[in-house]
TORTIFI-273778 format. One record per residue: x, y, z of N, C-alpha, C in turn; residue in one letter. Coordinates in pm, whole numbers, plus 50000, padded with zeros to 5 digits. Layout:
<vexmis>
XYZXYZXYZA;...
</vexmis>
This chain:
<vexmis>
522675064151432521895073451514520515075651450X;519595073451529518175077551452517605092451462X;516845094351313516805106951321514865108051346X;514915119551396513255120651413512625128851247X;511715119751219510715122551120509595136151132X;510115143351064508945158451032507355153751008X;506635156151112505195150251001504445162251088X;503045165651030501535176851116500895164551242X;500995168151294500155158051390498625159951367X;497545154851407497605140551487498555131451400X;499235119651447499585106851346498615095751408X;497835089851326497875073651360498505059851333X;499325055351448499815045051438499595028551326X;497885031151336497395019851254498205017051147X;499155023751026499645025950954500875013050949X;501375011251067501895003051061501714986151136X;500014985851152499644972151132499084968350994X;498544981650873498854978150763499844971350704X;500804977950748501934973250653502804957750699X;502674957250852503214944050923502054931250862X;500924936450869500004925050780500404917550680X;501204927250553501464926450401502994923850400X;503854928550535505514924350538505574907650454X;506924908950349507044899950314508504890350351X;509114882650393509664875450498511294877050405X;512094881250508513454883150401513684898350334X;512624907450310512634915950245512204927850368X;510884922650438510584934550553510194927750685X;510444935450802510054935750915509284941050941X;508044937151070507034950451082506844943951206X;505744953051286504654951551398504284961551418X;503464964851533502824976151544502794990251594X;504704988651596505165004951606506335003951535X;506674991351454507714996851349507544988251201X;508494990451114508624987850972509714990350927X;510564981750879511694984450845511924968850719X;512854977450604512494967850476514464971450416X;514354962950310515654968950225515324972250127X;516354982050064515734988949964517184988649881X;516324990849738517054992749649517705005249568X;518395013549579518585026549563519145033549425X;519195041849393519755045849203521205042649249X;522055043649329523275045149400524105030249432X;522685022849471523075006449545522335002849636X;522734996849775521794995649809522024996949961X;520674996050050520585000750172519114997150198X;518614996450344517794993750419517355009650497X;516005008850579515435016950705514865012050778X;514585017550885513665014351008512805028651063X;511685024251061511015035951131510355025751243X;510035036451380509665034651478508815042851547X;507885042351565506685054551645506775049151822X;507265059051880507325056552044506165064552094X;505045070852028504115070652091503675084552075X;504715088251979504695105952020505585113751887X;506545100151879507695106051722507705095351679X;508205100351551508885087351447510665089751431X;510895078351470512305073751427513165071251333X;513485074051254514445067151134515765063151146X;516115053551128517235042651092517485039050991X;518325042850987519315038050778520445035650740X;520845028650616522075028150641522035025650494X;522835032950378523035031450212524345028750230X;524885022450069526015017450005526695033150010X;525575041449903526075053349848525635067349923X;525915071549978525945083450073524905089949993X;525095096049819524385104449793522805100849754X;522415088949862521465080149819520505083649959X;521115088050013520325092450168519165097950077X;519045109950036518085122050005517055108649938X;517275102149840515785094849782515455086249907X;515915079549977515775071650078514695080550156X;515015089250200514305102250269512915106950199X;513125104750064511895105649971510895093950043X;511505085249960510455072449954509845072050111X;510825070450194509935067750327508885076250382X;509155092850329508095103150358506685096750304X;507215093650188506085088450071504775079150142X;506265067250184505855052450255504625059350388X;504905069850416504155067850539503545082750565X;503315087450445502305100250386502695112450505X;503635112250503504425122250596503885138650568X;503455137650466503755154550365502095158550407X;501375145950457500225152450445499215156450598X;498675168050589498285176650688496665167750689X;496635165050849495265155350863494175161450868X;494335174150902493205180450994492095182050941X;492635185150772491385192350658489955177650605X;491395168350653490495155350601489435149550749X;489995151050862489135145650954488675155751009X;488035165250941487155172050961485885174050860X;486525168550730485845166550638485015151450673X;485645138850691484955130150711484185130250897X;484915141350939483585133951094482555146051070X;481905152850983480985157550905480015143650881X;479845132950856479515117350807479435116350976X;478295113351021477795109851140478035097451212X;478595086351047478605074351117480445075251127X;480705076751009482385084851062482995091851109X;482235096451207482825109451325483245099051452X;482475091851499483315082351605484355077551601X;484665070051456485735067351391487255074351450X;486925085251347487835096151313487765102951431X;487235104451560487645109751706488895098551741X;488135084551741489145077051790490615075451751X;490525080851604491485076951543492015087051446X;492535098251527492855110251441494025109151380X;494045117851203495295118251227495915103151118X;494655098651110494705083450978495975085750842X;496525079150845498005077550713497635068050629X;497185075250491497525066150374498875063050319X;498965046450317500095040250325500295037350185X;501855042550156502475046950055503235035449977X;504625036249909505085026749896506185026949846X;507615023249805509195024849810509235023549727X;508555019249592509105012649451507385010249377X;507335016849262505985019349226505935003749145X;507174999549077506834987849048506534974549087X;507364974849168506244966949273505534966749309X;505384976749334503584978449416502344971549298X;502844974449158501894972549086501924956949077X;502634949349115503374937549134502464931249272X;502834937149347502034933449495500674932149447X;499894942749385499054945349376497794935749296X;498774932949170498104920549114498054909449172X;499094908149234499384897049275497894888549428X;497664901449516496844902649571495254902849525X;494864904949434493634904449338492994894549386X;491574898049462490514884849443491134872249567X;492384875949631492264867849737492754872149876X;492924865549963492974870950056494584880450161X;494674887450218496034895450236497124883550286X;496384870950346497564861750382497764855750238X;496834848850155497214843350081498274852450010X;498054865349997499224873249854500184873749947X;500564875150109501544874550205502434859450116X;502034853050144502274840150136503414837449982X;502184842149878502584838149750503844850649704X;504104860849803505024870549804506654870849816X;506194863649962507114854649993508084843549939X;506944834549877507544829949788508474827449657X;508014846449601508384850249458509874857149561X;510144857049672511564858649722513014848349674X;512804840749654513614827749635514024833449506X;513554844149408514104848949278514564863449275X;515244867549418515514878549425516874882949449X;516974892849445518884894449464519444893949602X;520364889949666520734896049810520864911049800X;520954911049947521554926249970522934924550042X;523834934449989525414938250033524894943350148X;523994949350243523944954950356522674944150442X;522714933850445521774926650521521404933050647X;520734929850716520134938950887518764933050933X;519434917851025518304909651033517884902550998X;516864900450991516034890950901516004895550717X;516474908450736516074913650600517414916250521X;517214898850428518464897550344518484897250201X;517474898750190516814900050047516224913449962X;516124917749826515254927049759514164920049711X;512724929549693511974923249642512164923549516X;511944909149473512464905549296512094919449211X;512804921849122512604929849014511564924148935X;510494931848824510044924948750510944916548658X;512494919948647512674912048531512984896248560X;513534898048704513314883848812512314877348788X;511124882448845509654877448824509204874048705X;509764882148598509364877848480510154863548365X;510994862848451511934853848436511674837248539X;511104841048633511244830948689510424829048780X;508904836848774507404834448832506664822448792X;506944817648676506114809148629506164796248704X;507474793648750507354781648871507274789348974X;506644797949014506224800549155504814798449201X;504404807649122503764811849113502144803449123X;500804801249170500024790649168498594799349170X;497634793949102496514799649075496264795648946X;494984800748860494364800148720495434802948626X;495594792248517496974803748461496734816648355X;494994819648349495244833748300495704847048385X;495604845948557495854852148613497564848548642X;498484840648681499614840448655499784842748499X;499704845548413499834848448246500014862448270X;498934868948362498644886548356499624891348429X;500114884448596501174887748670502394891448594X;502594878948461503794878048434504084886548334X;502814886648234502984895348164503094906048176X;502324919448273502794929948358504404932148403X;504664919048451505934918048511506974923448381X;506614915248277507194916048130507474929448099X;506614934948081505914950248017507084960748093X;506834960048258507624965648355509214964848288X;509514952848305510944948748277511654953648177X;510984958248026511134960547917510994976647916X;510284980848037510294992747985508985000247870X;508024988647818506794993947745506204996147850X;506004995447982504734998748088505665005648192X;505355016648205505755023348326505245032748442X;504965029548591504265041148680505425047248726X;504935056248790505715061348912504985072948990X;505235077649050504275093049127504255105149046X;504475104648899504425113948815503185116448768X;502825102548767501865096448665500255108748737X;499405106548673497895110948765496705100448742X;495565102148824495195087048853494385086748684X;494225095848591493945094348458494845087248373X;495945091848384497075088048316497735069248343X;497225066848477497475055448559495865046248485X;495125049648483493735047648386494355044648260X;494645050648175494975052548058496175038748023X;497255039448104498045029848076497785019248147X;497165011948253496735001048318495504992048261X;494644999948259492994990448201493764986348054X;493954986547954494414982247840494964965947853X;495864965948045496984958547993495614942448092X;496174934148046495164921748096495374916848217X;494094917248283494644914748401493974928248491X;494224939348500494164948648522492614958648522X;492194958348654490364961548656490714977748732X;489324982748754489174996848779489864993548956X;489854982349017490204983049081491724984249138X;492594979149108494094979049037494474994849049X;493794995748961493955009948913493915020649044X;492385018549114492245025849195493335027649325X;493865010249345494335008049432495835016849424X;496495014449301497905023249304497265032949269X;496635042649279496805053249243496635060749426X;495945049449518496005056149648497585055749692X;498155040849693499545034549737500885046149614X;500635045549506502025046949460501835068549438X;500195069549421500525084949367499755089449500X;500055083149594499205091649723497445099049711X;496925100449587495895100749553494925102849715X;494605112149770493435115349818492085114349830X;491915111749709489895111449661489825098249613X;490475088949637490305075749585488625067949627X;488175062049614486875053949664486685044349587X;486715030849644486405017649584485535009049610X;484125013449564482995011349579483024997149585X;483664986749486483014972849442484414965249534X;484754970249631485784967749751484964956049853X;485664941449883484364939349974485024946050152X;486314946550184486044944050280485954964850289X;485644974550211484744988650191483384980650195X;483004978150184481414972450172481174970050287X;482334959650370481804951550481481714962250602X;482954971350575483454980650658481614991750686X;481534992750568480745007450601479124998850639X;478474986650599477394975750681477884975250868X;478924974150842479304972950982479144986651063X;479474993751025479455007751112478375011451089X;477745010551000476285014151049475115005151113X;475804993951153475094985051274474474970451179X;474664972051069474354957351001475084945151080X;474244931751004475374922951065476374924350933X;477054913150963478124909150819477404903850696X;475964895550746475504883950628474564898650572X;474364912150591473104920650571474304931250493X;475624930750562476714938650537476914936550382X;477254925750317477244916250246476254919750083X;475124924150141474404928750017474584942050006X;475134952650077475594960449994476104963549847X;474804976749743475474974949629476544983949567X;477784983049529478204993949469477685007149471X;476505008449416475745022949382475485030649532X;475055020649620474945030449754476045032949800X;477035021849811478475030149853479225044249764X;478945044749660479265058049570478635065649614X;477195063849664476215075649687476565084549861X;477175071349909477465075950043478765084050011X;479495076549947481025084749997481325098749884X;480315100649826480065115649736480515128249790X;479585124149957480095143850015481305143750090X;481845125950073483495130250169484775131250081X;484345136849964484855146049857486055154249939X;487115161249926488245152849847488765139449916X;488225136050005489335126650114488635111150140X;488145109150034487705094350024488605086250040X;489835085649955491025077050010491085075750181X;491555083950241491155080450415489665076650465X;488365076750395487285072850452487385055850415X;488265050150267488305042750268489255030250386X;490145042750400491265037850510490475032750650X;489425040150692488685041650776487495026050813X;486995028350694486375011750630487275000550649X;488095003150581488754990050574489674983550700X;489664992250795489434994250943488994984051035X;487904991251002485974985551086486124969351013X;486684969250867486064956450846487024943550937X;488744950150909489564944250997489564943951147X;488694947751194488344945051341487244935651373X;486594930851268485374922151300485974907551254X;
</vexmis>
């Protein structure tokens, strides 16, 4: 039986052509009113499905261990920024003249969360410097070293590898420069062992503090989980291209004029949309995916 999801309205749907973009094959399903993945639980294991009919969200689930519902219930709030009230932020960004059209059209914007912080930091490198199909792709691939699931549902028969999987058995997957597979794996390592650890405890200082050290690992990384794994609000990633391309574009550039945008003016712009840069970036990165 599906249960309906608590959230403040407005919601925007976009949220889940993010995530159907980045679905990795075996592990998640998506399109553009649902998402549904398997998951791995303290208990065992189990899958969800959420569904937006236009008006609610749906949930579908099903755990090994009964007393595994409640984190399940966590993570997905998490996954799809349930907890957070839109109004303060899109009112803050359609203040920004060129982001008020935006944010009419599209009230109500969800920063997209994520089920397992280690992975994400996993996804995350992994994605670095190329493009969302290519890390789709090479994601996919690092599947073939993952565990089944006792509750299959669909297409989705797989977990996404653990680091200690990955760290065990990326090195033939895996394809690119090998100091950047070296950094994947070694991260992966760190994770596995237990010397490197995130989770939503962490704060985006503390996520600073233990990330830039490890190789591999730029302000961007950083910035990026600290929007995805600690929900982070005020995020802004100036040296972002398709933030760059996004905000040339909305203000009527072409792409090749979009393009020379420098860092310093994008900081200077997104200063007064203080606390809620994380959604202005959501917003950008938007505009850039529509061109």
């Amino acid at each position: 039986m599906a249960l309906a999801l608590d959230f403040t309205p407005p919601f925007d749907p976009g949220i889940f052509d993010f995530l159907a973009a980045r679905a990795v094959g075996g592990v998640e399903q998506a399109d553009s009113a649902s998402y549904a993945r398997t998951l791995l639980l303290p208990g065992g294991h189990g899958w969800f499905r959420v569904a937006w009919d236009g008006a609610a969200l749906w949930l579908e689930s099903e755990v090994e261990e009964p007393g595994d519902g409640a984190e399940l219930m966590l993570r997905v709030r998490h996954l799809f920024n349930l907890d957070h009230n839109p109004r303060a932020a899109d009112e803050t960004l359609s203040a920004d003249p060129q982001l008020a059209p935006r944010v009419a059209a599209l009230p109500g914007i969800r920063l997209p969360g994520c089920v397992d912080s280690a992975e994400m930091l996993v996804r995350a490198m992994v994605g670095q410097q190329i493009t969302v199909a290519a890390a789709r792709t090479a994601l996919n691939q690092l599947v073939a070293l993952s565990t089944p699931s006792r509750l299959p549902h669909g297409s989705m028969t797989h977990f996404f590898p653990t680091p200690a999987e990955i760290a065990g058995g990326g090195r033939a997957i895996l394809r690119g420069p090998q100091r950047r597979v070296d950094s994947i794996l070694g991260a992966a390592a760190r994770l596995a062992d237990g010397t490197l650890h995130v989770d939503g405890r962490d704060t985006v200082e503390s996520l600073r503090a233990k990330l830039l050290p490890v190789p591999g690992i730029g302000p961007w990384t950083v910035g990026y989980l600290a929007m995805r794994v600690l929900a982070s609000p005020d995020v802004f990633l100036p040296t972002d291209a398709a933030v760059r391309n996004g905000y040339g574009l909305l203000r009527g550039d072409t792409l090749a004029a979009a393009r020379t945008i420098k860092p310093a003016e994008l900081a200077r712009m997104s200063a007064p949309l203080q606390p809620w840069r994380s959604y202005a970036t959501l917003h950008l990165w938007r505009v850039a995916g529509e061109k």
